[in-house]
Backbone as JSON, one array per atom type, in Angstrom:
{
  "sequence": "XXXXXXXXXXXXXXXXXXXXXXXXXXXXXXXXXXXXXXXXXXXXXXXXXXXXXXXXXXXXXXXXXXXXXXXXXXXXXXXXXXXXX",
  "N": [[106.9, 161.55, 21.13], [104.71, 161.46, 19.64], [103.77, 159.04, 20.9], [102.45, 160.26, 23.18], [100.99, 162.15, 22.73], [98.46, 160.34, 21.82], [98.06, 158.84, 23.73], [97.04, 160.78, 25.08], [94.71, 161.82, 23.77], [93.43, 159.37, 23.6], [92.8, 159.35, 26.13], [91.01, 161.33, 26.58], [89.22, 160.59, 25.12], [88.0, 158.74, 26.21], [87.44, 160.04, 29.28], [85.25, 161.71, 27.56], [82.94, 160.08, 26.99], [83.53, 159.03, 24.63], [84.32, 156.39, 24.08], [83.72, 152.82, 22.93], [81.53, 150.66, 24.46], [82.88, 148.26, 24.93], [85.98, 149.09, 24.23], [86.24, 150.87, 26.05], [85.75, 149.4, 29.03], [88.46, 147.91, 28.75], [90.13, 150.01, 28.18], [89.59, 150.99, 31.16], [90.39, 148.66, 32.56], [92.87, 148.4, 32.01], [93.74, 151.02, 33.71], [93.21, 149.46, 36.44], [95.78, 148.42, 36.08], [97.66, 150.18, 35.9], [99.04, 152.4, 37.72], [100.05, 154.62, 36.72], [98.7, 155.48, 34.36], [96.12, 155.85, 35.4], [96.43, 158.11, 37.55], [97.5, 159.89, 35.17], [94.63, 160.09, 33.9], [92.97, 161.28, 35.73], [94.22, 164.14, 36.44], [94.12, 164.96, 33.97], [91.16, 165.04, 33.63], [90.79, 167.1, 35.39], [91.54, 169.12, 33.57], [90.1, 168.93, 32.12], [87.77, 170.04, 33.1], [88.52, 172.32, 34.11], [88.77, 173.48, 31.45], [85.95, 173.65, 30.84], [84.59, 174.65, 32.31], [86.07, 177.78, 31.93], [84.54, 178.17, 29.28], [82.43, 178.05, 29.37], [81.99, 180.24, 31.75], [83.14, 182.37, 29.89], [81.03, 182.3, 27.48], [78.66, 183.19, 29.3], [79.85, 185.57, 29.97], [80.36, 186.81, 26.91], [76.9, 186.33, 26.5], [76.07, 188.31, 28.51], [77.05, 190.74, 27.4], [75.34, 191.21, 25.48], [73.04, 191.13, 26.13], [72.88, 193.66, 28.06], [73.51, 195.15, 25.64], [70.69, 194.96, 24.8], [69.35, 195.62, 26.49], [69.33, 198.44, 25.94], [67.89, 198.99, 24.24], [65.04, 200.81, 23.61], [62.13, 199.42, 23.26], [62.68, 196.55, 23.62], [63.62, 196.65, 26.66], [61.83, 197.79, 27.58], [59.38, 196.07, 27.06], [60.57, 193.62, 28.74], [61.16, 194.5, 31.31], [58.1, 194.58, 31.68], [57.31, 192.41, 32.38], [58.13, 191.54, 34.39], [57.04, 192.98, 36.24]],
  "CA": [[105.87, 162.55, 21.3], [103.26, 160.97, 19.09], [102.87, 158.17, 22.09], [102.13, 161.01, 24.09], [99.74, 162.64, 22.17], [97.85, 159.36, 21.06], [97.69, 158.48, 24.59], [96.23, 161.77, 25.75], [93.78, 161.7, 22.78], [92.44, 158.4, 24.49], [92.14, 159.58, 27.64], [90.12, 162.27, 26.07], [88.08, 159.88, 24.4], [87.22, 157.63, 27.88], [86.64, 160.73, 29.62], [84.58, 162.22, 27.13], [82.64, 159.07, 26.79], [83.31, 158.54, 23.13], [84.92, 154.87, 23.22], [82.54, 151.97, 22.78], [81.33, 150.15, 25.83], [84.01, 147.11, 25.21], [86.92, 150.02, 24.51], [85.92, 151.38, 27.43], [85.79, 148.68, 29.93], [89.59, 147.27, 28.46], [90.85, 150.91, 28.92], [89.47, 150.73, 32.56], [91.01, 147.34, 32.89], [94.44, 149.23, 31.97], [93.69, 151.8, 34.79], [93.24, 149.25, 37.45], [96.76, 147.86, 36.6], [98.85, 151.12, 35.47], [98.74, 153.55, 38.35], [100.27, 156.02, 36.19], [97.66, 156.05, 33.57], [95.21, 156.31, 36.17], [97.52, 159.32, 37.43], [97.01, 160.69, 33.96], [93.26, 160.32, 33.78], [92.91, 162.36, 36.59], [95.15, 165.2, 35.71], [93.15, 164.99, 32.45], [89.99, 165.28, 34.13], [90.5, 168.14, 35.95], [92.13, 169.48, 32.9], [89.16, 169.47, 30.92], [86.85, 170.66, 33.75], [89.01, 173.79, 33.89], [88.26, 174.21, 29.92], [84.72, 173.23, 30.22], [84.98, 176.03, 33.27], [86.27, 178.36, 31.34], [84.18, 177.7, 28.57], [81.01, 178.75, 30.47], [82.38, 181.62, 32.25], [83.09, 183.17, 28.54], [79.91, 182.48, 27.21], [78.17, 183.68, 30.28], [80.11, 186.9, 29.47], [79.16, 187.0, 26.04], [75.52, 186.82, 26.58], [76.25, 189.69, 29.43], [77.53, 191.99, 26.94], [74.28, 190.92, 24.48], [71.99, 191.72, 27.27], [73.17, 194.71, 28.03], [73.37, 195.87, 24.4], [69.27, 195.01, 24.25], [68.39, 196.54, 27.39], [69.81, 200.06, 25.7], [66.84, 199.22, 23.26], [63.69, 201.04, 24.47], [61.42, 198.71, 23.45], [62.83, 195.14, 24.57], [63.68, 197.52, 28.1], [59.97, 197.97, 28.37], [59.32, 194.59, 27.29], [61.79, 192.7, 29.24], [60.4, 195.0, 32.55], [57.0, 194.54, 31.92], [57.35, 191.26, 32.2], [58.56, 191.32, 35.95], [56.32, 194.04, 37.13]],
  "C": [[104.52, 162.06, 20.76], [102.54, 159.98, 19.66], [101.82, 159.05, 22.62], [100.91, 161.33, 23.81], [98.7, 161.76, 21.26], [97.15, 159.04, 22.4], [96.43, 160.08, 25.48], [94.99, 162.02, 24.74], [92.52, 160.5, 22.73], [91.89, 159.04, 25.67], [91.26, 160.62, 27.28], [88.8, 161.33, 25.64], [87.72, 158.94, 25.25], [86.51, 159.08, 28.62], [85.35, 161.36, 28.85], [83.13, 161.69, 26.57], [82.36, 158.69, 24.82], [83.89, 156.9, 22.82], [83.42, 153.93, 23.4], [82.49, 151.49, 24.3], [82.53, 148.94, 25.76], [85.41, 147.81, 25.16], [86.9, 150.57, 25.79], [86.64, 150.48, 29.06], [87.47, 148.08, 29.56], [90.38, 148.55, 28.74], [90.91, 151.47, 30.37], [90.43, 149.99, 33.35], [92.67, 147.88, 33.19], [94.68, 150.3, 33.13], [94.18, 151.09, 35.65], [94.69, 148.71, 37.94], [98.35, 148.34, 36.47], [98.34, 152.34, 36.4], [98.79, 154.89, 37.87], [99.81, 156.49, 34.91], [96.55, 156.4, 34.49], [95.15, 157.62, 36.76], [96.59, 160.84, 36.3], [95.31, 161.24, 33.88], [92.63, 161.32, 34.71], [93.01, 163.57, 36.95], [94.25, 165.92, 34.1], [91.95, 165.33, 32.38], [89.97, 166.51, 34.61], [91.06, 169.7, 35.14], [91.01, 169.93, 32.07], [87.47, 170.07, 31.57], [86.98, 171.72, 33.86], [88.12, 174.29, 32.58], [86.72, 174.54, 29.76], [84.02, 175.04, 31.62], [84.93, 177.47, 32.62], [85.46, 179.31, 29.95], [83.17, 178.38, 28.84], [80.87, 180.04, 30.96], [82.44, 183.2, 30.46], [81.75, 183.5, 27.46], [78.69, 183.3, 27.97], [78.42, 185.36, 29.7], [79.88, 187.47, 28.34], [77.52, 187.44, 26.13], [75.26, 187.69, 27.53], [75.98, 190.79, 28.65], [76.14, 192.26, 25.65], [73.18, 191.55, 25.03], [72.18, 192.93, 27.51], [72.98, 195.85, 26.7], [71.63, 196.11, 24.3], [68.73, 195.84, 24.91], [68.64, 197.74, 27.35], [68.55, 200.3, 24.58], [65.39, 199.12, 23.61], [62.63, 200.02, 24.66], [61.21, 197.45, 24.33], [63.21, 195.96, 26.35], [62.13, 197.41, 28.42], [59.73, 196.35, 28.26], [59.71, 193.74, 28.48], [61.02, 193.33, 30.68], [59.52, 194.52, 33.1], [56.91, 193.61, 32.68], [57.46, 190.85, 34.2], [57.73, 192.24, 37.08], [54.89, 193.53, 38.14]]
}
């Protein structure tokens, strides 16, 4: 298990571009000649586009529910209006 999760902790760290440029290019190298890390990276990718997805969508909703709260407050309401009028 601790392969597992050593290896997915790389692939985190290529996608995420945290390895160095010579880590990098040697864990590439390993791509071009292990289909099924390449596999992985892929899987991994679209794994952390979900989160990053996700991620956004929640914040988004947050600052919804923020907005909403202000525009119940007369002033920033007039403000915030004026502004577009």
């Amino acid at each position: 298990m601790r392969k597992q999760l050593a290896e997915i902790r790389e692939i985190d760290r290529y996608l995420l571009q945290e390895m160095t440029a010579p880590v990098r290019l040697v864990f590439q190298a390993r791509m071009l000649v292990a289909p099924a890390l390449r596999e992985k990276v892929r899987y991994q990718r679209k794994a952390l586009q979900l989160l990053f997805w996700l991620a956004r969508e929640e914040k988004r909703a947050q600052l919804d529910i923020v907005f909403q709260r202000l525009m119940k407050e007369d002033h920033f309401h007039q403000s915030i209006t004026s502004i577009f009028k």
